[in-house]
TORKOL-4160 file (C-alpha; in steps of 0.2 Angstrom, whole numbers, padded with zeros to 4 digits, m for minus):
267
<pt num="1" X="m0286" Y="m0207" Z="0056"/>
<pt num="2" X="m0279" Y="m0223" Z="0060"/>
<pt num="3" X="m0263" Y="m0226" Z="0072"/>
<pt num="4" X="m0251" Y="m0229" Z="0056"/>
<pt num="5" X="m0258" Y="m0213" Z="0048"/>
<pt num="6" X="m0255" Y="m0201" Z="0061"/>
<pt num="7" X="m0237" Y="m0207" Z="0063"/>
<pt num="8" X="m0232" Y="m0206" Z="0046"/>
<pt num="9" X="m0241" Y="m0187" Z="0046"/>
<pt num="10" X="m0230" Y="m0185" Z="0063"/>
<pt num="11" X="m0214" Y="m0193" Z="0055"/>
<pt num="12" X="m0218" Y="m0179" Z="0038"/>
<pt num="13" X="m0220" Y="m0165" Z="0050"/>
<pt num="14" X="m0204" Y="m0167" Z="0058"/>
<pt num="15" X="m0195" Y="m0170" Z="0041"/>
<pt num="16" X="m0204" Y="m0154" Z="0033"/>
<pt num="17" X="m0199" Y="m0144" Z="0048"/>
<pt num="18" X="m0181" Y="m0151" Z="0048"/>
<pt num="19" X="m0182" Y="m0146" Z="0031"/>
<pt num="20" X="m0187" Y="m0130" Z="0033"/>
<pt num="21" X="m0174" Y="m0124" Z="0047"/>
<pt num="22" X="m0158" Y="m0134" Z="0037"/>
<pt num="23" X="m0164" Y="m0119" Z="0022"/>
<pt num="24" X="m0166" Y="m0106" Z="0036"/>
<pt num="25" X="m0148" Y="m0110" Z="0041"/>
<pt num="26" X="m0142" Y="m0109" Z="0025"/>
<pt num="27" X="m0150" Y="m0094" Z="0022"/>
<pt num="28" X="m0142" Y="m0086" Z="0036"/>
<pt num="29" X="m0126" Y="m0095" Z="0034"/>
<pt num="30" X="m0125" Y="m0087" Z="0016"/>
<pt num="31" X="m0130" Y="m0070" Z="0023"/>
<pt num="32" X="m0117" Y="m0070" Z="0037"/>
<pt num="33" X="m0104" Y="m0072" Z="0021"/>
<pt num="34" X="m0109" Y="m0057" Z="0013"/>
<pt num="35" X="m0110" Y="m0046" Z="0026"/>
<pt num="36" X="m0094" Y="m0050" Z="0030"/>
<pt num="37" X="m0086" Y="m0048" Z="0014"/>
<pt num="38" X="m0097" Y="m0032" Z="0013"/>
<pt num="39" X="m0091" Y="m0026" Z="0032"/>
<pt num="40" X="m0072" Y="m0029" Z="0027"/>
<pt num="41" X="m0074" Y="m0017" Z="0012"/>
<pt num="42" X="m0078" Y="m0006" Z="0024"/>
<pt num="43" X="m0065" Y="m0008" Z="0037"/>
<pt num="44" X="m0052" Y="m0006" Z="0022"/>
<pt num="45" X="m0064" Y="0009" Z="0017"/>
<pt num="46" X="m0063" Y="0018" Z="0032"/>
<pt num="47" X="m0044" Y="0015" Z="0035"/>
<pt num="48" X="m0041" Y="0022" Z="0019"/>
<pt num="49" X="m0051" Y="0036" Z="0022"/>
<pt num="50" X="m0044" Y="0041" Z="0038"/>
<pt num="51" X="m0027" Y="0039" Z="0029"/>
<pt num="52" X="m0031" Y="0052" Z="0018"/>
<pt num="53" X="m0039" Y="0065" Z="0032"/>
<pt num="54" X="m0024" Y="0062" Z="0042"/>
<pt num="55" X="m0014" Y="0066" Z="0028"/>
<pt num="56" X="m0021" Y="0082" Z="0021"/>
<pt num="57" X="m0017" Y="0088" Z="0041"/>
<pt num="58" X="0000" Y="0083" Z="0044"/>
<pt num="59" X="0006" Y="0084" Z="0026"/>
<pt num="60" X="0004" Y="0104" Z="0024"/>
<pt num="61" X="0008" Y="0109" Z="0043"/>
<pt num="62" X="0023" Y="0100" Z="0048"/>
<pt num="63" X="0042" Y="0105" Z="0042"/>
<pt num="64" X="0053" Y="0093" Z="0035"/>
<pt num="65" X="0067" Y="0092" Z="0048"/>
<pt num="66" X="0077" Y="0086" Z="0033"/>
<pt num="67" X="0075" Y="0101" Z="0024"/>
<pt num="68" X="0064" Y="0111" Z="0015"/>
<pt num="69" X="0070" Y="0116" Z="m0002"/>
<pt num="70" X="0072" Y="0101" Z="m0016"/>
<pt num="71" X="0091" Y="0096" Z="m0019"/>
<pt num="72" X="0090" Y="0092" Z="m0038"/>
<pt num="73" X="0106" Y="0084" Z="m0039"/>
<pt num="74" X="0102" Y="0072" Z="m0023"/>
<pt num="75" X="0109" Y="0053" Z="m0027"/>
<pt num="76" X="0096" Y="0042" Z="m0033"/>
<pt num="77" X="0090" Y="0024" Z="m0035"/>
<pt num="78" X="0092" Y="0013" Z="m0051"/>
<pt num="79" X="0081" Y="0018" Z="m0064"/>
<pt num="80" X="0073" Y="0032" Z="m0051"/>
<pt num="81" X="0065" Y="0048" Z="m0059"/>
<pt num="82" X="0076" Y="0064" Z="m0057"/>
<pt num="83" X="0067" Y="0082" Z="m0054"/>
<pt num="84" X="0060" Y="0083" Z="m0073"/>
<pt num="85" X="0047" Y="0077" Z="m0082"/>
<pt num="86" X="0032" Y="0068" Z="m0077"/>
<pt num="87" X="0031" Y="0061" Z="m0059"/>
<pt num="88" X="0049" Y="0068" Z="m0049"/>
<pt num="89" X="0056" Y="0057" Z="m0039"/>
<pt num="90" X="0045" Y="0041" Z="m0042"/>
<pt num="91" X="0050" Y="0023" Z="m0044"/>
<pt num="92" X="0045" Y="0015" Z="m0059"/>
<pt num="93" X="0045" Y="m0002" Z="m0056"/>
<pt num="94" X="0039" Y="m0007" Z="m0074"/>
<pt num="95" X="0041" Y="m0001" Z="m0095"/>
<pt num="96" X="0027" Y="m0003" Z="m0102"/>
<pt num="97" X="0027" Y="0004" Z="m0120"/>
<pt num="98" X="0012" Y="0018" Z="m0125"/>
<pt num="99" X="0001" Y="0012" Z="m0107"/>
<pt num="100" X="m0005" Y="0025" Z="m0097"/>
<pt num="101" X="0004" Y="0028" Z="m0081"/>
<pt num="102" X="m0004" Y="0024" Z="m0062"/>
<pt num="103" X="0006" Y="0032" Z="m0048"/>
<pt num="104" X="0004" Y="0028" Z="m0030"/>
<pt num="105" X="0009" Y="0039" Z="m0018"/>
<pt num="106" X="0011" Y="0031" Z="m0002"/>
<pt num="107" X="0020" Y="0034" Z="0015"/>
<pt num="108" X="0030" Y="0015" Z="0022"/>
<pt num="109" X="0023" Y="0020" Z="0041"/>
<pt num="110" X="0005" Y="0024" Z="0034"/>
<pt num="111" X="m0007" Y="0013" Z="0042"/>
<pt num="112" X="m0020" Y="0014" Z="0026"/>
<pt num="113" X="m0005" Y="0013" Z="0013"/>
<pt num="114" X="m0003" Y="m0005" Z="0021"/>
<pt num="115" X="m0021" Y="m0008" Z="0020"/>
<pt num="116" X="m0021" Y="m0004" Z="0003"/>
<pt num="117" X="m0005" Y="m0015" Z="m0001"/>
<pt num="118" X="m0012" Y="m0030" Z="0010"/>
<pt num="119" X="m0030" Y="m0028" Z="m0002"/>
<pt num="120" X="m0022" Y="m0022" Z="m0018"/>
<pt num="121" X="m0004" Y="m0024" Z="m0020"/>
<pt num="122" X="m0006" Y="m0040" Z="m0029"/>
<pt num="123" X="m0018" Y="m0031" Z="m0040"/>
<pt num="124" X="m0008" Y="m0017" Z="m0044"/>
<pt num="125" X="0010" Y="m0028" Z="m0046"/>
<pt num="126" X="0000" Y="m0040" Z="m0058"/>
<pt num="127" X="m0006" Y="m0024" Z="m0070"/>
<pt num="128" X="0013" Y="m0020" Z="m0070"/>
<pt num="129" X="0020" Y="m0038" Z="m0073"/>
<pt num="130" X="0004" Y="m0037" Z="m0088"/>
<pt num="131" X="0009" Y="m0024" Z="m0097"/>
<pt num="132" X="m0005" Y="m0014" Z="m0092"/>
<pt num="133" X="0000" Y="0003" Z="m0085"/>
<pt num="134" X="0015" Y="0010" Z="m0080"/>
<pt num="135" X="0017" Y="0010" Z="m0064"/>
<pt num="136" X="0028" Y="0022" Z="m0053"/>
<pt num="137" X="0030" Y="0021" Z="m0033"/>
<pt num="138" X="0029" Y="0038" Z="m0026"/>
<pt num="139" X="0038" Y="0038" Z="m0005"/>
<pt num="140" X="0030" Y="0050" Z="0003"/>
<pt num="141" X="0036" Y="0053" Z="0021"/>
<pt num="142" X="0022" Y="0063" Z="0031"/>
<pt num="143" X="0021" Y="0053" Z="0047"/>
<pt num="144" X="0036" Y="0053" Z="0055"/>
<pt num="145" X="0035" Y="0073" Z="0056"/>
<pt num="146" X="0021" Y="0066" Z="0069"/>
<pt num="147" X="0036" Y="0057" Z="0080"/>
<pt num="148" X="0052" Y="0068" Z="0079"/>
<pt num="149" X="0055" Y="0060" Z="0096"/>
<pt num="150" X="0050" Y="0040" Z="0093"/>
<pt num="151" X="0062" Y="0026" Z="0094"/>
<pt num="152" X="0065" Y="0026" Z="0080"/>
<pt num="153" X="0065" Y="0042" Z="0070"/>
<pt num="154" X="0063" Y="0049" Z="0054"/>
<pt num="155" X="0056" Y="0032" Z="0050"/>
<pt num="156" X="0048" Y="0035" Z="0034"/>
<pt num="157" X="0062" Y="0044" Z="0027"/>
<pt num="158" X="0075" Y="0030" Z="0033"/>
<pt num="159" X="0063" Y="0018" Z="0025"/>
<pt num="160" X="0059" Y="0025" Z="0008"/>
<pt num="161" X="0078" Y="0028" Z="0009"/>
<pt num="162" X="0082" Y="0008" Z="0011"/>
<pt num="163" X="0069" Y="0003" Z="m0001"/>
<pt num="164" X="0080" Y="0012" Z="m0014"/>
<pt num="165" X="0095" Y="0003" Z="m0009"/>
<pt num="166" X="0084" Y="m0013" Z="m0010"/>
<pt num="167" X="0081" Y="m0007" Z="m0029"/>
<pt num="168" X="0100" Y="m0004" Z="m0034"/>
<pt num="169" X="0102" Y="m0025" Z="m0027"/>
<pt num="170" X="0086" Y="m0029" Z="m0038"/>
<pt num="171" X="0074" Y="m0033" Z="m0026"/>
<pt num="172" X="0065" Y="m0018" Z="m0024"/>
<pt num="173" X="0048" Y="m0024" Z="m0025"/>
<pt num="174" X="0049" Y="m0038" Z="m0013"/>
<pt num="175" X="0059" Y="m0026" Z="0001"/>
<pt num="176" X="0041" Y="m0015" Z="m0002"/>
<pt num="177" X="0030" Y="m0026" Z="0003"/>
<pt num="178" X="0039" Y="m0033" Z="0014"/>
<pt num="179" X="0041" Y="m0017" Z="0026"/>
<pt num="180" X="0023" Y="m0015" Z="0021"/>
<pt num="181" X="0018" Y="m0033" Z="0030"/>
<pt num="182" X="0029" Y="m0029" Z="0045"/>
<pt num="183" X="0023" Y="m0010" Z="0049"/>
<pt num="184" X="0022" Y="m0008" Z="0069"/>
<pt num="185" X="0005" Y="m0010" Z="0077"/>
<pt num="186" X="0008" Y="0007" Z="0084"/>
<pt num="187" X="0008" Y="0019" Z="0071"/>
<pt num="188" X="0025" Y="0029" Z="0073"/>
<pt num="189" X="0036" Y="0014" Z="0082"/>
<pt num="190" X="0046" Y="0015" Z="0065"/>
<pt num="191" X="0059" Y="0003" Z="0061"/>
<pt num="192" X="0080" Y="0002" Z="0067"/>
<pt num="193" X="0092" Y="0002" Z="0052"/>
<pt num="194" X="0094" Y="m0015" Z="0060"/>
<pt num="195" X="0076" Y="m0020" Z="0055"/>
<pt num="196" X="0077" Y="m0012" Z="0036"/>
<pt num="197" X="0094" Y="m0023" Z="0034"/>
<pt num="198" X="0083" Y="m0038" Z="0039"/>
<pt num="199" X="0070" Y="m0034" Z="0029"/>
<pt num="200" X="0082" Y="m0035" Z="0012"/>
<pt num="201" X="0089" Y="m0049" Z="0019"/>
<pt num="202" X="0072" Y="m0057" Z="0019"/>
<pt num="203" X="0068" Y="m0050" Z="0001"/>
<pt num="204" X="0084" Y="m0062" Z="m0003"/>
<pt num="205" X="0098" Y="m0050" Z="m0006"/>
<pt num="206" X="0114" Y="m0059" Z="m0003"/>
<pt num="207" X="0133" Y="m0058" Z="m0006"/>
<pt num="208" X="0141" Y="m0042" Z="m0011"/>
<pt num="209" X="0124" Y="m0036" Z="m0014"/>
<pt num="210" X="0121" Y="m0037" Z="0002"/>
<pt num="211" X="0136" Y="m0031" Z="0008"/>
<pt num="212" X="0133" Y="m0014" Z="m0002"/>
<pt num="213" X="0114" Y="m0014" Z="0002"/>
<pt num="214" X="0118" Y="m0015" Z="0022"/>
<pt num="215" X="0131" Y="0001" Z="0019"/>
<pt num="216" X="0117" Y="0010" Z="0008"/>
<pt num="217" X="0103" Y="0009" Z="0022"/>
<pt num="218" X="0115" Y="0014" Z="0037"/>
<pt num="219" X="0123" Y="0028" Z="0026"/>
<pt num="220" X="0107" Y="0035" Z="0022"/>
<pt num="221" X="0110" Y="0036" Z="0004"/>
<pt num="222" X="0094" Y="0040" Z="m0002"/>
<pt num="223" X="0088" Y="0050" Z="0010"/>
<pt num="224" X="0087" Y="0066" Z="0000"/>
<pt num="225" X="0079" Y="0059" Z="m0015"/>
<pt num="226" X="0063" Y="0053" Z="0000"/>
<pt num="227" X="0063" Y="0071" Z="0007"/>
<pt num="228" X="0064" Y="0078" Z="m0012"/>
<pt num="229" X="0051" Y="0065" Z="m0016"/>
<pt num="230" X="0040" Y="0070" Z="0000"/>
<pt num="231" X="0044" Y="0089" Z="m0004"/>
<pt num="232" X="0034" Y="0088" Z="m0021"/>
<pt num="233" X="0018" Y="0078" Z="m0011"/>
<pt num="234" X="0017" Y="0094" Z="m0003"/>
<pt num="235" X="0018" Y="0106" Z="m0017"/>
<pt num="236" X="0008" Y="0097" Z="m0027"/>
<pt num="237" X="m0006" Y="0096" Z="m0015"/>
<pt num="238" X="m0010" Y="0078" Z="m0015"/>
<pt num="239" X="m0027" Y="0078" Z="m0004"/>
<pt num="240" X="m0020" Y="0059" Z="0005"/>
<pt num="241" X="m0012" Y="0043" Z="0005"/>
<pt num="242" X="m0013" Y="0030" Z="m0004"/>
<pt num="243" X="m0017" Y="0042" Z="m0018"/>
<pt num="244" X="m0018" Y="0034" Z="m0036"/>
<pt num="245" X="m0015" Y="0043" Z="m0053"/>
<pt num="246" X="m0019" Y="0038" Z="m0070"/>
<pt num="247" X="m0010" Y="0050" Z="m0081"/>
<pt num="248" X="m0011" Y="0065" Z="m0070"/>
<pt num="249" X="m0029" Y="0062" Z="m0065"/>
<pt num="250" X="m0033" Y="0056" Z="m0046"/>
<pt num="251" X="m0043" Y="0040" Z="m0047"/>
<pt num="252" X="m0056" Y="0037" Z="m0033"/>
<pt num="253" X="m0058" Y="0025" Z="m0022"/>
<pt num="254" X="m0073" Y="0017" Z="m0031"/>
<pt num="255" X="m0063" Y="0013" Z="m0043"/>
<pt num="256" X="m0052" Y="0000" Z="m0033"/>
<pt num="257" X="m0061" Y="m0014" Z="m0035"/>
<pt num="258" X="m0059" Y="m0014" Z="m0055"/>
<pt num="259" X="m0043" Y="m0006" Z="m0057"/>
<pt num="260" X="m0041" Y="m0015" Z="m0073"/>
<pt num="261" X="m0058" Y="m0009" Z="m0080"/>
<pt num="262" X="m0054" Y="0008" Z="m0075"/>
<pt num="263" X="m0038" Y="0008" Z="m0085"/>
<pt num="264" X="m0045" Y="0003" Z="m0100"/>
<pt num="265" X="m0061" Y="0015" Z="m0099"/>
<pt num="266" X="m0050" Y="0031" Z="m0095"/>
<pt num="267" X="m0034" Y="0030" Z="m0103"/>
């Protein structure tokens, strides 16, 4: 092989093997991406599920230190559901004519509720918006029986109470997700009547709305309707939180993902 031959076979090597380790990396590259979509799945998975066991635990064995007997005639939010009929004491937040219902039962201090809101609130505010299910908001308020002595007590209950008032000055849905975004790291730190104020603030209720909204949180207004509300989670032996139901029937977390599909194959 002459000189000019074995450097162009030189300069082919070199090119074939940049070649080759530029596809290894993109290999690895495109890899790394899945694995990661796939591991953060399972992070939401797992908070999810630990919501749920941690539920089933404290749900059944703690007292309500609100009281323990449903007050049918407890005040109630705009457009809130009263003891009868399907669903007591949820929220609808939509009216969709002859769709089948999804409740969400969810606690505002549960760690996997927010996980679920951060992954599928947008999912499930979008099927409302679209006319594709009815869906109702169900408070639950199991956590803070965990911290009667926190900073902040009865946090859930104060909450679910406030996001009521944040209804009544039509902004209800934003107020939601809202508390949902700002839980504490520390599961049981709560929130001040303070904070709850600033988070309707924040959700844009202003005025005389406002003004009432402010009173509402710090009288507790709806307090009762949350323990009612919490009351019924217990009796009716929901296995955790979030828990979703499509017309009575609990739907699993497989079915997430496609909520959409889901629907429209089971209702």
């Amino acid at each position: 092989m002459s000189p000019a031959e074995s450097k162009k076979s030189t300069k082919e090597k070199a090119a074939a093997a940049r070649a080759a380790a530029e596809a290894e990396q993109r290999r690895k590259d495109r890899n790394i991406r899945i694995i990661g979509g796939i591991a953060i799945l399972i992070v939401v998975g797992l908070i999810i599920g630990i919501g749920v066991i941690g539920s089933r635990q404290n749900s059944s064995t703690v007292a309500s230190s609100l009281g323990t007997e449903v007050v049918n005639d407890a005040a109630l939010p705009t457009g809130a559901n009263g003891a009868d009929g399907d669903n007591p004491w949820g929220m609808p937040i939509n009216d969709a004519a002859g769709k089948p219902t999804l409740a969400i039962w969810e606690d505002f201090q549960c760690p996997a509720c927010a996980a679920f809101e951060a992954q599928y609130g947008p999912t499930i505010e979008k099927l409302a918006a679209d006319g594709v299910a009815n869906v109702v908001y169900r408070p639950t308020t199991f956590i803070e029986k965990n911290f009667p002595a926190g900073a902040n007590p009865l946090s859930s209950s104060r909450a679910a109470s406030a996001y009521g008032c944040a209804v009544d000055a039509g902004q209800g849905q934003k107020f939601h997700d809202i508390v949902f975004a700002n839980q504490p790291a520390q599961e049981g730190d709560g929130w001040s009547d303070e904070q709850l104020i600033q988070f309707g603030k924040d959700a844009g209720i202003t005025g005389d709305k406002l003004t009432r909204f402010e009173s509402c949180v710090k009288d507790r207004t709806y307090i009762q309707w949350a323990n009612n509300s919490y009351l019924t989670f217990q009796s009716s032996n929901v296995p955790g939180t979030p828990a979703l139901y499509l017309n009575g029937k609990e739907v699993p977390n497989s079915a997430y993902q496609d909520l959409a599909g889901y629907i429209a194959q089971n209702s």
